[in-house]
C-alpha positions in Angstrom: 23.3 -7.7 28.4 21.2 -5.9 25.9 23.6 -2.6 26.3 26.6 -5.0 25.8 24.8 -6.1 22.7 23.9 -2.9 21.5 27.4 -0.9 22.2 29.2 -4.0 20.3 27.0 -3.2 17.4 27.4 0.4 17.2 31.2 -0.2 17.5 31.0 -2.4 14.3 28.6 -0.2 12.7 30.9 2.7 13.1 33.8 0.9 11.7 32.6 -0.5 9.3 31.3 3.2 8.5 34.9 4.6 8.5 36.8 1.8 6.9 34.9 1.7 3.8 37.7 -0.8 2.7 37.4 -3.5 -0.4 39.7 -4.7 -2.5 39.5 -4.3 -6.2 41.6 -7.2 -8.2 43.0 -6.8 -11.6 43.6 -10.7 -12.2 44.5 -12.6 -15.7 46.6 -10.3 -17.3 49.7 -12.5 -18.0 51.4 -9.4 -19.4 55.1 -10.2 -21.2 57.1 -7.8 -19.5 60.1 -6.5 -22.5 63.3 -7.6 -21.5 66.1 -4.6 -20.7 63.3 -2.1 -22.5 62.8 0.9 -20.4 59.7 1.7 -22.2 58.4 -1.1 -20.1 54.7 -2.3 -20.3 51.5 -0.4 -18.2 48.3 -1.9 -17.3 45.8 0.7 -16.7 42.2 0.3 -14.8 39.5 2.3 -13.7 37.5 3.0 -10.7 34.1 4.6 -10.0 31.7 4.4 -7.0 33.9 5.7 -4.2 32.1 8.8 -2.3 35.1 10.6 -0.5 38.7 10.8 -0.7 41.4 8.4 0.2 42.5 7.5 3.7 45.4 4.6 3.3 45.4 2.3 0.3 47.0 -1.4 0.4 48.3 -2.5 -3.4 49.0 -6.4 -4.3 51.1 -7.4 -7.0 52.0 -10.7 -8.7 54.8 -11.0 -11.2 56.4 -14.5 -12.0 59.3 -15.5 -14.2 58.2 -17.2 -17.9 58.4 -20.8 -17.8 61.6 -22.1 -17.3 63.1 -19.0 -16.7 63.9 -16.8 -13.9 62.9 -13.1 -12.9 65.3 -11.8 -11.4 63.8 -9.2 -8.9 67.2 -6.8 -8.9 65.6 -5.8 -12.8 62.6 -4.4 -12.2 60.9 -0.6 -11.7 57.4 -0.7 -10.8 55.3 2.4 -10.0 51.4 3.5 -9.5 50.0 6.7 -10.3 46.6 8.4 -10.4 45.7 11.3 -10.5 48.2 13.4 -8.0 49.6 10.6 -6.4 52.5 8.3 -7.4 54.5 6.0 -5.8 57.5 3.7 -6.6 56.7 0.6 -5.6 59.9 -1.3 -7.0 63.4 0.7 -8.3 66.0 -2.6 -8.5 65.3 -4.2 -5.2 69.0 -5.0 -3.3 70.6 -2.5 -5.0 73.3 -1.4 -2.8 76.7 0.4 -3.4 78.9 -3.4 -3.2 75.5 -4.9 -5.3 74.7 -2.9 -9.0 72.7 -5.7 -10.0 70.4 -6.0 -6.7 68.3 -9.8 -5.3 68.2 -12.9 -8.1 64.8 -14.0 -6.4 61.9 -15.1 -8.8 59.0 -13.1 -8.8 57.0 -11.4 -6.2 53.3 -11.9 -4.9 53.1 -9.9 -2.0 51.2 -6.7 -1.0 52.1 -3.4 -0.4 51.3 -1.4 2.6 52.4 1.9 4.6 53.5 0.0 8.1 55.5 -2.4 6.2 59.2 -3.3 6.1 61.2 -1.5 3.3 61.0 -3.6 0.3 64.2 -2.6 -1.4 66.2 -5.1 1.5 63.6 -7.8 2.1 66.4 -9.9 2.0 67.7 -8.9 5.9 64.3 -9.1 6.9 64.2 -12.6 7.5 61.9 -13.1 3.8 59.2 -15.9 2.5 58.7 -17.6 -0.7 56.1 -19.1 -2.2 57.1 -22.8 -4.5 57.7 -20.9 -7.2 60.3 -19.2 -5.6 58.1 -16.4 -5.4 58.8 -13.3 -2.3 55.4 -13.4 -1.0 54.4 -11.1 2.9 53.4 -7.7 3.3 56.1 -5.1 2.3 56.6 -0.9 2.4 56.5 0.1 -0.8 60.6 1.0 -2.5 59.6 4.7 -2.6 63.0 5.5 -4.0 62.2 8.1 -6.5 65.5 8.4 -8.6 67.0 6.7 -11.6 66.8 3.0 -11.7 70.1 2.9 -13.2 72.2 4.4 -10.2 69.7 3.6 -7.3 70.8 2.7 -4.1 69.6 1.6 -0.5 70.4 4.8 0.9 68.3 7.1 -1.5 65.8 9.0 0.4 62.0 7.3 0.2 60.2 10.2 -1.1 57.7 8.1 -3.3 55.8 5.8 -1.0 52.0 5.0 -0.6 51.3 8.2 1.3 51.1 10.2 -1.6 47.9 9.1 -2.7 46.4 10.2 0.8 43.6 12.8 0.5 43.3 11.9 -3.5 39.9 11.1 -5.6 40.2 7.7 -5.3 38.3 7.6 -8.7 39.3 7.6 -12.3 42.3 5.8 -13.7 45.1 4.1 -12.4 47.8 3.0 -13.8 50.6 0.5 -13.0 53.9 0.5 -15.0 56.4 -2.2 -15.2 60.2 -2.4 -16.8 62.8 -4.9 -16.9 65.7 -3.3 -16.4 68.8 -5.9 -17.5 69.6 -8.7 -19.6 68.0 -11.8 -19.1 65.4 -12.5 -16.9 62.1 -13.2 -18.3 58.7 -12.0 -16.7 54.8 -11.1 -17.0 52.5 -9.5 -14.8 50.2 -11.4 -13.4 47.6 -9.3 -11.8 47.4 -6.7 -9.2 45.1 -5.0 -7.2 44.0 -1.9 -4.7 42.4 -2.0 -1.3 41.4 1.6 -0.8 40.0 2.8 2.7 38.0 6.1 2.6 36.5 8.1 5.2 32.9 9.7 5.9 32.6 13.2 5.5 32.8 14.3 9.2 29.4 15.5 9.7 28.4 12.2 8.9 30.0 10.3 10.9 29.0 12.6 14.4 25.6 11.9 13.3 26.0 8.1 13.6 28.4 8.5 16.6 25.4 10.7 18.0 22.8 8.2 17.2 24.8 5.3 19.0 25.1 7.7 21.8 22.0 8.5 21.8 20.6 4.6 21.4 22.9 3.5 24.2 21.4 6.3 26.5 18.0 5.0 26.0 18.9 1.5 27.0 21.4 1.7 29.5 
């Protein structure tokens, strides 16, 4: 029982040792988003603390329609940079070549992550809302690196969470919004990062080695 007790532990230990994950929310920042203005609106924040590069990172996003008006999710171009790394989270979601102006949903708060289901459709993949009429569920990020104005579903995804893999995770990071088309009217909410580093490897075979050698000694 006590070697049970004590592999379980050193399973968790390690995990926990490798994961390294939190999540970091921006929150309040009720940000008007311009209406058809390319020049957009950025919110940018900073992080210190973190000891090794990244591994994955998760990002979470809320942006709702002004009251008593709607969104409009086809308008908006959303991307994250830092440092090296830069991803496009959003480029005119539905936009296909029989749809220029993309989905008419309200808002978004979902989160973004690299297993995910391609954002730019989430309309043929069977999608939630929340009672605001919100898309809410974890999604791929849109990745679609061209211009917003001729976008399409079958554009390559060449700008996806991947690229931030192996970067400093600290420093400043900065998430940029435009509203694309007429009418509509949005803010940012708030969003957030869940980065996941790992140990240097020479740490970690010294805790797998002390496990090892614990679980030797007990067994």
């Amino acid at each position: 029982m006590r070697t049970i007790f004590l592999r379980s532990l050193c399973f968790i230990f390690l995990s926990v040792s490798v994961s390294q994950a939190d999540w970091v929310a921006f929150t309040n920042l009720n940000l008007a988003i311009p209406d058809n203005d390319e020049m957009g609106v950025q919110n940018t924040q900073s992080l210190n603390g973190y000891l090794n590069a990244i591994d994955t990172i998760e990002v979470s996003l809320r942006l709702s329609a002004a009251p008593a008006d709607l969104a409009y999710n086809g308008d908006f171009y959303i991307t994250l940079q830092h440092d090296s790394g830069f991803s496009v989270l959003l480029n005119r979601v539905g936009r296909t070549a029989g749809e220029s102006l993309g989905y008419d949903n309200n808002g978004f708060d979902i989160t973004f992550s690299l297993a995910a289901s391609d954002l730019h459709l989430y309309q043929t993949f069977s999608p939630s809302y929340d009672g605001n009429g919100r898309l809410i569920g974890n999604w791929g990020a849109d990745g679609r690196n061209v211009d917003p104005a001729t976008v399409l579903d079958t554009d390559a995804r060449t700008a996806g969470l991947d690229s931030f893999s192996g970067v400093n995770p600290n420093g400043n990071w900065t998430l940029f919004v435009a509203d694309l088309n007429l009418n509509g009217n949005a803010q940012l909410d708030q969003w957030g990062l869940n980065i996941t580093v790992i140990p240097e490897p020479a740490t970690f075979g010294l805790l797998m080695l002390g496990c090892l050698l614990l679980l030797r000694r007990r067994s």
